[in-house]
VMD Tcl script that builds the backbone (N, CA, C; Angstrom):
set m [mol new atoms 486]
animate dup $m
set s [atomselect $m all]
$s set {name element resname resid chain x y z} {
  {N N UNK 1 A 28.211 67.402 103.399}
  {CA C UNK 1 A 29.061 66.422 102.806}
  {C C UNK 1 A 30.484 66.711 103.274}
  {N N UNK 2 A 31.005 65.896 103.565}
  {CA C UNK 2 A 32.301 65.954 103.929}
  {C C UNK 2 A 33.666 65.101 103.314}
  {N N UNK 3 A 34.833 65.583 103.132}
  {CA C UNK 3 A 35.623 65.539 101.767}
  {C C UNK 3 A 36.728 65.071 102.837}
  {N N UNK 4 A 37.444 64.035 102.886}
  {CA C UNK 4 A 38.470 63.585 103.906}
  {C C UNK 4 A 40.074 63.373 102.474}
  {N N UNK 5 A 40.554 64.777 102.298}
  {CA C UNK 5 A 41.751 64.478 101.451}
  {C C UNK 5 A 43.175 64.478 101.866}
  {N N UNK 6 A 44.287 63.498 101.129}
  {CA C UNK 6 A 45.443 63.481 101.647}
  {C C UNK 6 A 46.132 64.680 100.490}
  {N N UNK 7 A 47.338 65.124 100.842}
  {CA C UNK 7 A 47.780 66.453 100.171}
  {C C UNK 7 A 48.136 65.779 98.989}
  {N N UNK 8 A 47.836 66.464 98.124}
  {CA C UNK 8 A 47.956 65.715 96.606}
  {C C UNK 8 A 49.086 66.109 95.802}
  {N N UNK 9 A 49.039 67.867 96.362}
  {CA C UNK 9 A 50.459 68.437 95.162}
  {C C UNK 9 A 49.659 68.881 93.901}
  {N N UNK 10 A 48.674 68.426 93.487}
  {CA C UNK 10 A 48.311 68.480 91.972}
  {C C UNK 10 A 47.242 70.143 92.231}
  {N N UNK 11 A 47.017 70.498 93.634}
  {CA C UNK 11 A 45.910 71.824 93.510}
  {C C UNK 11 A 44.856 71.066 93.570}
  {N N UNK 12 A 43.769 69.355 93.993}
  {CA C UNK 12 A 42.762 69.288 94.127}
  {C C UNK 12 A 41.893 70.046 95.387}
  {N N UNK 13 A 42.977 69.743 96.122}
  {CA C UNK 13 A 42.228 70.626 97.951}
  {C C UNK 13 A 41.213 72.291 97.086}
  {N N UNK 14 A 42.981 72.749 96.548}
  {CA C UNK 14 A 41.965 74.060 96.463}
  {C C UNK 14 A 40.358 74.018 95.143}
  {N N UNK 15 A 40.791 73.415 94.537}
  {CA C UNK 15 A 39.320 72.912 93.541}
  {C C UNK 15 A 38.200 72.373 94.100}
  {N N UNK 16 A 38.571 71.786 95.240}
  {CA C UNK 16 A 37.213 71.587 96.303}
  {C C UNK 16 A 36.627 72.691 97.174}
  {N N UNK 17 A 37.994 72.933 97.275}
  {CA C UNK 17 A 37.580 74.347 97.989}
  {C C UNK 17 A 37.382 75.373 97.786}
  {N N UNK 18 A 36.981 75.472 96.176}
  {CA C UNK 18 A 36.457 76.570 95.222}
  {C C UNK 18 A 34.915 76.764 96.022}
  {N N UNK 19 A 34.240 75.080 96.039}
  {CA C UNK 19 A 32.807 74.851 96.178}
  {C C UNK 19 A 32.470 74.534 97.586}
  {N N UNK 20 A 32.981 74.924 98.524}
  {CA C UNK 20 A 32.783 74.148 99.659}
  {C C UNK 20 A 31.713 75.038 100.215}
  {N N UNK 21 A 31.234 76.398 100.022}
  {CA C UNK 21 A 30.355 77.037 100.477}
  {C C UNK 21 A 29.023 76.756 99.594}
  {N N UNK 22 A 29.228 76.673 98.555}
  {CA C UNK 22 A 28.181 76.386 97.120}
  {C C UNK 22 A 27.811 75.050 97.117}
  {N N UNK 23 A 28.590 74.072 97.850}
  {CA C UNK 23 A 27.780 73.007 98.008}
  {C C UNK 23 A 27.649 72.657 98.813}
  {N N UNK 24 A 27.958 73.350 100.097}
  {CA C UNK 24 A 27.913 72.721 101.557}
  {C C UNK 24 A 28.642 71.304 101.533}
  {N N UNK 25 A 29.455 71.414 101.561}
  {CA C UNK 25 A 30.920 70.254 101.938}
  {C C UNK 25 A 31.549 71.469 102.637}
  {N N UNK 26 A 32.396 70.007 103.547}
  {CA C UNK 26 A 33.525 70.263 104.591}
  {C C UNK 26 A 34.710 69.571 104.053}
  {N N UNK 27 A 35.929 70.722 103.588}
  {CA C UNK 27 A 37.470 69.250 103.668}
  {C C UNK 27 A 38.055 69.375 104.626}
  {N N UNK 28 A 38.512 68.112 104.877}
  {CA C UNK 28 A 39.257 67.939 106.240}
  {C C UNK 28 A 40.206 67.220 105.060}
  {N N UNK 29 A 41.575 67.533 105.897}
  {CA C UNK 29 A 42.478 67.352 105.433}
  {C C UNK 29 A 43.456 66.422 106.262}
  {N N UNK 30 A 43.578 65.032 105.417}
  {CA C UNK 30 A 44.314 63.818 106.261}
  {C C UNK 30 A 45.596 64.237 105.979}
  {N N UNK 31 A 46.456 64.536 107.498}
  {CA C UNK 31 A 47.947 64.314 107.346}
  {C C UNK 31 A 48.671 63.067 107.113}
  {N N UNK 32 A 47.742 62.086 107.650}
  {CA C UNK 32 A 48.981 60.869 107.481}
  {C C UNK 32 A 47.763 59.760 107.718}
  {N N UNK 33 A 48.494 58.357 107.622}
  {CA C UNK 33 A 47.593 57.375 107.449}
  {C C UNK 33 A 47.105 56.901 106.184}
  {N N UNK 34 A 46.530 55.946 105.970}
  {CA C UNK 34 A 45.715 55.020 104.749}
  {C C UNK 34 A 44.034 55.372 104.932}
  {N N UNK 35 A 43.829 54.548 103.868}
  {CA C UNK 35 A 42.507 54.801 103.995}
  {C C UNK 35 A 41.357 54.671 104.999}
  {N N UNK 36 A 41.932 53.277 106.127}
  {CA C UNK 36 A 40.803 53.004 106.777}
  {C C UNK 36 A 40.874 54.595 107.736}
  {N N UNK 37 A 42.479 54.942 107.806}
  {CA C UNK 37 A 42.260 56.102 108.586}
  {C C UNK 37 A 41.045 57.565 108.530}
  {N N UNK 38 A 41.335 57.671 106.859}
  {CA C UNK 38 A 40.131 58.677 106.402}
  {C C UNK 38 A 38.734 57.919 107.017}
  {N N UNK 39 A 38.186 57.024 106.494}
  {CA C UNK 39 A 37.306 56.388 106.617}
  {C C UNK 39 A 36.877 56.716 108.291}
  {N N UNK 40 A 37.763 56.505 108.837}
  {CA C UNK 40 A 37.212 56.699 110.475}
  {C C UNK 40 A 37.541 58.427 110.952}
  {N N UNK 41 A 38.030 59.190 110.665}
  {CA C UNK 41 A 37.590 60.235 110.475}
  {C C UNK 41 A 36.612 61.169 109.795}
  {N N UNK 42 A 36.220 60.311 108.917}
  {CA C UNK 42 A 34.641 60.748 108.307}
  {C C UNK 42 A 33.855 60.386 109.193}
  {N N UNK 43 A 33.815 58.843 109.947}
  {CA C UNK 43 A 33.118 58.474 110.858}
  {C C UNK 43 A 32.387 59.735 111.829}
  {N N UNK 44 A 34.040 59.874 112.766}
  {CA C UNK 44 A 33.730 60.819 113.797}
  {C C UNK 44 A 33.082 62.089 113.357}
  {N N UNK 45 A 33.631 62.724 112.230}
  {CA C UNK 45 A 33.332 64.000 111.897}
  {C C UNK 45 A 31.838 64.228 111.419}
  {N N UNK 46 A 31.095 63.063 110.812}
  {CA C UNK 46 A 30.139 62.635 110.166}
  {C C UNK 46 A 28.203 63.094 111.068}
  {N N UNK 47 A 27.326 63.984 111.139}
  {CA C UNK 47 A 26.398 64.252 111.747}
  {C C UNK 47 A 25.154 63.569 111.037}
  {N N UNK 48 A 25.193 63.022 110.000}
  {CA C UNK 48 A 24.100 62.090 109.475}
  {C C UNK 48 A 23.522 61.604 109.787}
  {N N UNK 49 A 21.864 61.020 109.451}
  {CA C UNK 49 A 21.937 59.221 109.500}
  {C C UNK 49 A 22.331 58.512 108.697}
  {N N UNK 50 A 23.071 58.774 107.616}
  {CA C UNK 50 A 23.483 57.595 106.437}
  {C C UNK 50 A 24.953 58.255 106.374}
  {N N UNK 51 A 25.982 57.879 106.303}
  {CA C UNK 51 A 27.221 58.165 106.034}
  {C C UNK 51 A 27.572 57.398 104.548}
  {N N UNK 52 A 28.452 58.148 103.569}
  {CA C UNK 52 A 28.521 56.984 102.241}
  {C C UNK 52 A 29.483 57.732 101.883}
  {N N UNK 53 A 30.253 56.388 101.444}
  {CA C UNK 53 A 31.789 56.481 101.028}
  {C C UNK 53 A 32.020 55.895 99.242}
  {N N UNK 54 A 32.788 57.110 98.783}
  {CA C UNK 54 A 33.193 56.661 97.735}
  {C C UNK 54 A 34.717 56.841 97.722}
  {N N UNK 55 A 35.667 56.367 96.543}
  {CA C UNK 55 A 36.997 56.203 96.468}
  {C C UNK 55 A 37.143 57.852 95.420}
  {N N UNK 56 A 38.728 58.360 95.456}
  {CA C UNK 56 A 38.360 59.711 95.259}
  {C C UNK 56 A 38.603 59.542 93.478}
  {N N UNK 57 A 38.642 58.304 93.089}
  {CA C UNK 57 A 38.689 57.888 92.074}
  {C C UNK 57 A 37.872 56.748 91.157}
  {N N UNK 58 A 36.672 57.157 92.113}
  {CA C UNK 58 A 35.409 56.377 90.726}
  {C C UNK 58 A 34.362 57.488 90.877}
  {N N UNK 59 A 33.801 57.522 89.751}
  {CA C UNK 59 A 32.831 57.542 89.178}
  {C C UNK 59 A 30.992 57.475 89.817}
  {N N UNK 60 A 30.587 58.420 90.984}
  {CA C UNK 60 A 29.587 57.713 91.252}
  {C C UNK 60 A 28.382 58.052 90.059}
  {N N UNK 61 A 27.158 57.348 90.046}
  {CA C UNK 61 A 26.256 56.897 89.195}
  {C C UNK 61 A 25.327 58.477 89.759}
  {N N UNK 62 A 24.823 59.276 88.505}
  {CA C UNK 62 A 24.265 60.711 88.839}
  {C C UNK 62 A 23.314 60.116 89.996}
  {N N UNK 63 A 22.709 59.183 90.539}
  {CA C UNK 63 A 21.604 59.211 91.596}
  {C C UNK 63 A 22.057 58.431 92.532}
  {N N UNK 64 A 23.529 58.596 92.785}
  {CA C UNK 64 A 24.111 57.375 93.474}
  {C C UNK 64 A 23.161 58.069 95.177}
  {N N UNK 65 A 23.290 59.567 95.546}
  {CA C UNK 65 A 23.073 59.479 96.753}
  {C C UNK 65 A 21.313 58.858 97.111}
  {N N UNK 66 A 20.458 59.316 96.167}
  {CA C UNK 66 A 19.130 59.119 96.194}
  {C C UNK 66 A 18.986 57.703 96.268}
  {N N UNK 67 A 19.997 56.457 95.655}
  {CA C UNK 67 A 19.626 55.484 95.564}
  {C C UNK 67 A 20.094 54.718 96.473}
  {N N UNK 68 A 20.355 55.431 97.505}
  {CA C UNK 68 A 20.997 54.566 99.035}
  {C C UNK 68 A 19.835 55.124 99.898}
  {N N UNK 69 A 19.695 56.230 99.447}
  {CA C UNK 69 A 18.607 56.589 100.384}
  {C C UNK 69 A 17.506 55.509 99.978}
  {N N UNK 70 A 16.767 55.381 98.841}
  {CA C UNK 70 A 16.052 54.398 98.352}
  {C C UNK 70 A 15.772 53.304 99.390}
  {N N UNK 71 A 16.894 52.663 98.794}
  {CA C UNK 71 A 17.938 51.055 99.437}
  {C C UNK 71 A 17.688 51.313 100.790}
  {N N UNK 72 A 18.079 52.119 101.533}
  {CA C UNK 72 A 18.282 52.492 103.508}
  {C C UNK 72 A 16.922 51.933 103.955}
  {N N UNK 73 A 15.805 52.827 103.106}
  {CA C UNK 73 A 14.431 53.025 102.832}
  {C C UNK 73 A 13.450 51.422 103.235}
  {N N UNK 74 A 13.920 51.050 101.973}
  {CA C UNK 74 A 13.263 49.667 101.774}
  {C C UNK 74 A 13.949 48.401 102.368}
  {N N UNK 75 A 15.644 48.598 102.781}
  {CA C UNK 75 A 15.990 47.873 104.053}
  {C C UNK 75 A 16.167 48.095 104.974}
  {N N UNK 76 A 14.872 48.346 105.779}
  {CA C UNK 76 A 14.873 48.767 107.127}
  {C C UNK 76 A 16.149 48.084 107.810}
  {N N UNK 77 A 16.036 46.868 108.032}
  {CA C UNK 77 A 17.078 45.996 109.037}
  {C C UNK 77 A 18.426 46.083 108.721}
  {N N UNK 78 A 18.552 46.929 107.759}
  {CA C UNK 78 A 19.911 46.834 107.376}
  {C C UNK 78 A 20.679 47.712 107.704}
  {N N UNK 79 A 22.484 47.142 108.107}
  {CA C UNK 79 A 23.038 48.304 108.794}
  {C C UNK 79 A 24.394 48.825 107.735}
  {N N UNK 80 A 24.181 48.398 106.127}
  {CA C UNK 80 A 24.977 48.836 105.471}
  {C C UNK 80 A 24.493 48.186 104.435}
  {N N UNK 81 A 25.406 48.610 103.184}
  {CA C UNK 81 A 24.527 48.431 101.891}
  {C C UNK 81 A 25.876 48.745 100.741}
  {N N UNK 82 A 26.482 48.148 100.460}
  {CA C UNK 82 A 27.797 48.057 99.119}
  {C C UNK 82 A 27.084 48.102 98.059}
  {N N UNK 83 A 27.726 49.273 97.046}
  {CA C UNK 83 A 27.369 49.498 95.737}
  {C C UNK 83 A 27.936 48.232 94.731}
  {N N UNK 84 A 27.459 48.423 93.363}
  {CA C UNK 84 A 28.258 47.067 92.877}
  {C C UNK 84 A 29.464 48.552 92.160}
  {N N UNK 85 A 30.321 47.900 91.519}
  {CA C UNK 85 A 31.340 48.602 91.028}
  {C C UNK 85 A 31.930 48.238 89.860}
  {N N UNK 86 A 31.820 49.030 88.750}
  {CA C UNK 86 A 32.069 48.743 87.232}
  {C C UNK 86 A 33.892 49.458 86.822}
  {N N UNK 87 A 33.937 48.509 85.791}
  {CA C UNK 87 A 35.467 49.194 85.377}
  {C C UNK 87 A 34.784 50.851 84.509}
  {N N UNK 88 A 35.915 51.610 84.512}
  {CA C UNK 88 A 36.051 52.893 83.662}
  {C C UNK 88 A 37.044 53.157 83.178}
  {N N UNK 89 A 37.406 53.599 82.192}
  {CA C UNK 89 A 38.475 53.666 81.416}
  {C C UNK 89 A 38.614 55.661 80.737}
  {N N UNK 90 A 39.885 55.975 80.782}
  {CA C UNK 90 A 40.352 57.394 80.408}
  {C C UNK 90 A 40.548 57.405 79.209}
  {N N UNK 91 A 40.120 57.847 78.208}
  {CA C UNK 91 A 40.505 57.383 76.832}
  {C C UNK 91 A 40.343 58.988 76.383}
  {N N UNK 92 A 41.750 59.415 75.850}
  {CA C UNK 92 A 41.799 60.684 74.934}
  {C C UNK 92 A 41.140 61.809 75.879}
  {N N UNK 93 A 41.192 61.350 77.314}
  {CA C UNK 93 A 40.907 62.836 78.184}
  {C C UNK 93 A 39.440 62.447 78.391}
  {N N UNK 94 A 38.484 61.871 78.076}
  {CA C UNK 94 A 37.440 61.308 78.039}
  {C C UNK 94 A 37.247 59.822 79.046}
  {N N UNK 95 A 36.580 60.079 80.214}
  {CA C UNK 95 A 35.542 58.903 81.107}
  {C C UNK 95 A 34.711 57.760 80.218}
  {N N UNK 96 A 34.966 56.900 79.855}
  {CA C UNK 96 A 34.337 56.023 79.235}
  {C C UNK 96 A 33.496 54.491 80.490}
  {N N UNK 97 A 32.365 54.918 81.271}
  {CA C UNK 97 A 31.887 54.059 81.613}
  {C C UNK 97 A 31.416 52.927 80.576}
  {N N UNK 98 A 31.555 51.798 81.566}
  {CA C UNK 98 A 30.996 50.021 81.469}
  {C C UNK 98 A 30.336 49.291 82.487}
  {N N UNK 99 A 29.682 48.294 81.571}
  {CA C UNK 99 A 29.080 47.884 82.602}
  {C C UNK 99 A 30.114 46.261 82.793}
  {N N UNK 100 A 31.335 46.409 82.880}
  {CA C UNK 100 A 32.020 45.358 83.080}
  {C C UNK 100 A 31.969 45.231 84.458}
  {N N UNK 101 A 32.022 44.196 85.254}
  {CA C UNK 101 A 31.795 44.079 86.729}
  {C C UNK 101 A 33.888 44.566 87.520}
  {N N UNK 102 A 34.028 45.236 87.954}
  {CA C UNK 102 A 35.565 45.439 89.010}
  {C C UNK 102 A 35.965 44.639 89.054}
  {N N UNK 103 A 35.043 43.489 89.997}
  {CA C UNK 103 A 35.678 42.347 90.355}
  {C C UNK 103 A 34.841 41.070 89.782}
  {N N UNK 104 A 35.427 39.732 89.561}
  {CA C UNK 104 A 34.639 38.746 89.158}
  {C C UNK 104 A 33.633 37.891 89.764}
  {N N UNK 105 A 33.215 37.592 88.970}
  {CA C UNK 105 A 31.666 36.352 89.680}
  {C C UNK 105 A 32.438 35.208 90.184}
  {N N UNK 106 A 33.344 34.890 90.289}
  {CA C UNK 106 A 33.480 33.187 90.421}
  {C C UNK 106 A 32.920 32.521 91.885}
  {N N UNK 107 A 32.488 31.555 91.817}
  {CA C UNK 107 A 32.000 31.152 92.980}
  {C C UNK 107 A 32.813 29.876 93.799}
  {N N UNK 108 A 32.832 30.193 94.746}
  {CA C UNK 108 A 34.237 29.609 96.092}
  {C C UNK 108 A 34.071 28.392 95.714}
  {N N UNK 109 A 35.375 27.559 95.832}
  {CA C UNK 109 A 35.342 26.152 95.720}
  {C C UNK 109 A 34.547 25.329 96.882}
  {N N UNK 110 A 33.307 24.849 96.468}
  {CA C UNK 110 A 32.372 24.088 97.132}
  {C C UNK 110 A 33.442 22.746 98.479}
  {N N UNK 111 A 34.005 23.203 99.081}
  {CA C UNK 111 A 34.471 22.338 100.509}
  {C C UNK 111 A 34.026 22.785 101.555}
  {N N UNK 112 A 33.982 21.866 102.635}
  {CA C UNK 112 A 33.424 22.142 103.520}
  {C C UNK 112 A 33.730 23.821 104.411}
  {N N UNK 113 A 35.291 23.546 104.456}
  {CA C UNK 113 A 35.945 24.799 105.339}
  {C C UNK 113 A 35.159 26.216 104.639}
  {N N UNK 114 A 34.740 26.008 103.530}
  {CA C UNK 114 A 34.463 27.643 102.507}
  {C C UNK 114 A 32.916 27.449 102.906}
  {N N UNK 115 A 32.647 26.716 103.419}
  {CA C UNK 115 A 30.867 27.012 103.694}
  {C C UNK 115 A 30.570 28.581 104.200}
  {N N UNK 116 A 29.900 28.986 104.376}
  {CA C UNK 116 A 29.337 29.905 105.135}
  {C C UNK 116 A 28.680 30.032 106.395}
  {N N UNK 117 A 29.054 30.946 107.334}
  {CA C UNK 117 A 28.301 30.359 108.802}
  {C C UNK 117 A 26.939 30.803 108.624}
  {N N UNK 118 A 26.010 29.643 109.353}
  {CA C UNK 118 A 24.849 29.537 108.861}
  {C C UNK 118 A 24.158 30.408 109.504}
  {N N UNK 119 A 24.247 31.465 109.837}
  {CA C UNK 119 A 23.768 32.979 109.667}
  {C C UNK 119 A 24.011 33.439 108.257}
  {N N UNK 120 A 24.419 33.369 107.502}
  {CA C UNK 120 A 24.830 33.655 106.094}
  {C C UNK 120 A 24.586 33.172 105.122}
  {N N UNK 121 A 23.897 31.707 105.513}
  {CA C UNK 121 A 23.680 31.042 104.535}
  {C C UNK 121 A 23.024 31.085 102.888}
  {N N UNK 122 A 22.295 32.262 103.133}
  {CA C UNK 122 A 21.813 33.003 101.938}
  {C C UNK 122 A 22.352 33.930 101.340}
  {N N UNK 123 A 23.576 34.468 101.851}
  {CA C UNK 123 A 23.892 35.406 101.428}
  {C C UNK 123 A 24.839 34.835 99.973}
  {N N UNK 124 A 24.664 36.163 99.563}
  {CA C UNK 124 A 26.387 35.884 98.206}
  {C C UNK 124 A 27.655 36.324 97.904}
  {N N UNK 125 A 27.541 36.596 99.023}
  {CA C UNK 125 A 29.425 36.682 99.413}
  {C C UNK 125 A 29.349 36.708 101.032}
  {N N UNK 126 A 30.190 36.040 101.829}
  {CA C UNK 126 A 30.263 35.860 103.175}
  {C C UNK 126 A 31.007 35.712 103.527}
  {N N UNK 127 A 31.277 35.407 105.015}
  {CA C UNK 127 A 32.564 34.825 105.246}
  {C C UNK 127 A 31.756 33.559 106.054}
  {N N UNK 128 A 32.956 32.374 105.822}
  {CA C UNK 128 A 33.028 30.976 105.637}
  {C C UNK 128 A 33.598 30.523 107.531}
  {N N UNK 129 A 33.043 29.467 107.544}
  {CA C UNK 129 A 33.476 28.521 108.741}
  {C C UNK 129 A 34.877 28.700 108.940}
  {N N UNK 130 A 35.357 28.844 108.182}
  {CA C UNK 130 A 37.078 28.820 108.550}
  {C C UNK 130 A 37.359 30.351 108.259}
  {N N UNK 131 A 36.742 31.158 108.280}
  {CA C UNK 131 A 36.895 32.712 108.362}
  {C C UNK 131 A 37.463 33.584 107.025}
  {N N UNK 132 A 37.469 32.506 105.868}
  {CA C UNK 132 A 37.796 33.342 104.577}
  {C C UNK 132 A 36.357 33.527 103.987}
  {N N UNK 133 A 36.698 34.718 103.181}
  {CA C UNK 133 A 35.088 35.063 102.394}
  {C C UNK 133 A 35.270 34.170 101.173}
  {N N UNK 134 A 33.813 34.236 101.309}
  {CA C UNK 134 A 32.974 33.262 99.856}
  {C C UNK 134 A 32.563 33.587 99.199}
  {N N UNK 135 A 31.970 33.605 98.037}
  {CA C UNK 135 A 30.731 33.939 96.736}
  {C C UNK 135 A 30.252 33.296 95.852}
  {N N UNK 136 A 28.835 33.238 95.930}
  {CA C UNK 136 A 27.749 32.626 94.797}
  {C C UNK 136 A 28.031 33.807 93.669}
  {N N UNK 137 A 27.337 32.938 92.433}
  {CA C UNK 137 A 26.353 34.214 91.570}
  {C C UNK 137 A 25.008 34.412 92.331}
  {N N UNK 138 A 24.703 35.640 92.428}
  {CA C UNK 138 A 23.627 36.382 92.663}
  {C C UNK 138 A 22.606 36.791 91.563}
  {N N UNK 139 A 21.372 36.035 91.546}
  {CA C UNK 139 A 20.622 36.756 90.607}
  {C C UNK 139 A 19.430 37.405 91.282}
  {N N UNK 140 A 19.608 37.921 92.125}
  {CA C UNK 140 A 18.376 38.598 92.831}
  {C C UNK 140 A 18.457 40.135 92.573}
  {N N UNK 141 A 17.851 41.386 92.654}
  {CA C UNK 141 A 18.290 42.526 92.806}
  {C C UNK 141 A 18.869 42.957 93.896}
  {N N UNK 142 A 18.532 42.631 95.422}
  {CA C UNK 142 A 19.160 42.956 96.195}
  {C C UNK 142 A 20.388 41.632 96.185}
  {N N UNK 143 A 21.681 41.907 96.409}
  {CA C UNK 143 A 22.724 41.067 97.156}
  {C C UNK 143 A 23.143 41.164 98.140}
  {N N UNK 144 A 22.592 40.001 98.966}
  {CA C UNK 144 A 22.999 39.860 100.262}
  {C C UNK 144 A 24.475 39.637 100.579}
  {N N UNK 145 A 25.211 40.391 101.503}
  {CA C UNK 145 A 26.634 40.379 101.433}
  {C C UNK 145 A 27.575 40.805 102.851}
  {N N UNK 146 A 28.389 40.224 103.137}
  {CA C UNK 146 A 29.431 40.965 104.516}
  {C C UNK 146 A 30.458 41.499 104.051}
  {N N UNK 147 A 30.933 41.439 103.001}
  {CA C UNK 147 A 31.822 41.953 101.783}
  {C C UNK 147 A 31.933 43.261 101.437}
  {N N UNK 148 A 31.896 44.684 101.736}
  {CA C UNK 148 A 31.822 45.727 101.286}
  {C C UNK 148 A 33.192 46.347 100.790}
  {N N UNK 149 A 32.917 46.890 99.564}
  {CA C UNK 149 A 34.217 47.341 99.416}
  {C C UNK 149 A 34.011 49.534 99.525}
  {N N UNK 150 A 35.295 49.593 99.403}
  {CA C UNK 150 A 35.555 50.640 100.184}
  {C C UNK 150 A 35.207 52.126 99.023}
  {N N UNK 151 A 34.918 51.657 97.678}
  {CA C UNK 151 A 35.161 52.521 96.863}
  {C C UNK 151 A 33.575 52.948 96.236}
  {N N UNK 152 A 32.777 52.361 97.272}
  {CA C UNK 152 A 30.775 52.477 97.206}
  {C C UNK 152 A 30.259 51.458 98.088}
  {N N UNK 153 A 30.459 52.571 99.542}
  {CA C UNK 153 A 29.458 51.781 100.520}
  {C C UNK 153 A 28.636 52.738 101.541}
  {N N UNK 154 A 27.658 52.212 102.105}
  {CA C UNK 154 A 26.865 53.162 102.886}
  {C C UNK 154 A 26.846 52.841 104.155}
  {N N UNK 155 A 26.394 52.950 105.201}
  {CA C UNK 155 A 25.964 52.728 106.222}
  {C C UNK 155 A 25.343 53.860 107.207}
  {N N UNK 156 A 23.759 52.965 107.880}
  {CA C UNK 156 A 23.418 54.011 108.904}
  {C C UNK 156 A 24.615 54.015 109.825}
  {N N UNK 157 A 24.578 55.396 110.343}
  {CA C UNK 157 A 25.425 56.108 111.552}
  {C C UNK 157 A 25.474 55.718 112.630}
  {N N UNK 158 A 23.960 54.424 112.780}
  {CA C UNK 158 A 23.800 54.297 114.315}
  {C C UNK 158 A 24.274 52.862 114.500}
  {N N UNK 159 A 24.924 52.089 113.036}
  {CA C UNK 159 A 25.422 50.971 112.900}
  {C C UNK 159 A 27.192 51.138 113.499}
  {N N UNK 160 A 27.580 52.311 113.035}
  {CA C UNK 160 A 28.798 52.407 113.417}
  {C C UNK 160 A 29.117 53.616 114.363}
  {N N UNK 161 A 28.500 54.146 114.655}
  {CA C UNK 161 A 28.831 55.130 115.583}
  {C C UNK 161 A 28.655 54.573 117.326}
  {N N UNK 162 A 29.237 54.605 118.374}
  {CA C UNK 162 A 28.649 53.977 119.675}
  {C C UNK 162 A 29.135 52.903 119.813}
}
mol reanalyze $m
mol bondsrecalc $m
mol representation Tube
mol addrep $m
């Protein structure tokens, strides 16, 4: 596992790096740049077949890694896979998960330009003929999507690596 952190000041580096032998993680330490920068230095640094990204500030679900493996599993064809993402709240020093959704359901104003290119047409969130993303409600278990956000997503290695 590998830990891509910017210098914090607060002492997290060294709290990771209490465990980095005990859990087999690597930190690499970002001097400069945003996130997509980490993100593509996990890339390179990354020897997997599944690479998976979380934000250094949520919450993953105790079986989050098993359940991509799952997901990878049963979508063969697939070259990435976005978690859904719930609000959490700090209350009195205390993590209080929900199952409130991050972001909302609303679904794109039905015009032509917001269609979806019809490679996508099934999906529930896409991007549209005129190149902005879209979204249905989804009631399926899997959601089909081009939409990933950055704070629970997976992808095989051989999707982005090459």
């Amino acid at each position: 596992m590998i830990f891509i952190l910017k210098p914090s000041g607060d002492g997290s580096e060294d709290v990771i790096r209490r465990y980095e032998d005990k859990l087999n993680i690597r930190v690499i330490i970002q001097e400069r740049g945003h996130a997509i920068d980490a993100y593509d230095m996990g890339i390179r640094e990354a020897d997997g077949d599944l690479l998976l990204f979380i934000d250094d500030d949520a919450v993953p679900h105790e079986d989050w890694v098993r359940r991509y493996i799952e997901l990878f599993s049963k979508l063969a064809d697939a070259g990435a896979i976005g978690g859904l993402s719930y609000k959490a709240y700090l209350i009195n020093g205390e993590i209080k998960l929900t199952n409130e959704s991050l972001f909302g359901n609303e679904s794109t104003k039905n015009v032509f330009y917001r269609k979806p290119l019809k490679e996508l047409y099934d999906y529930c969130r896409w991007l549209s003929i005129s190149g902005f993303p879209g979204s249905r409600p989804c009631i399926s278990p899997v959601m089909k999507s081009v939409l990933l956000n950055g704070m629970n997503m997976g992808f095989k290695s051989e999707a982005l690596k090459g």
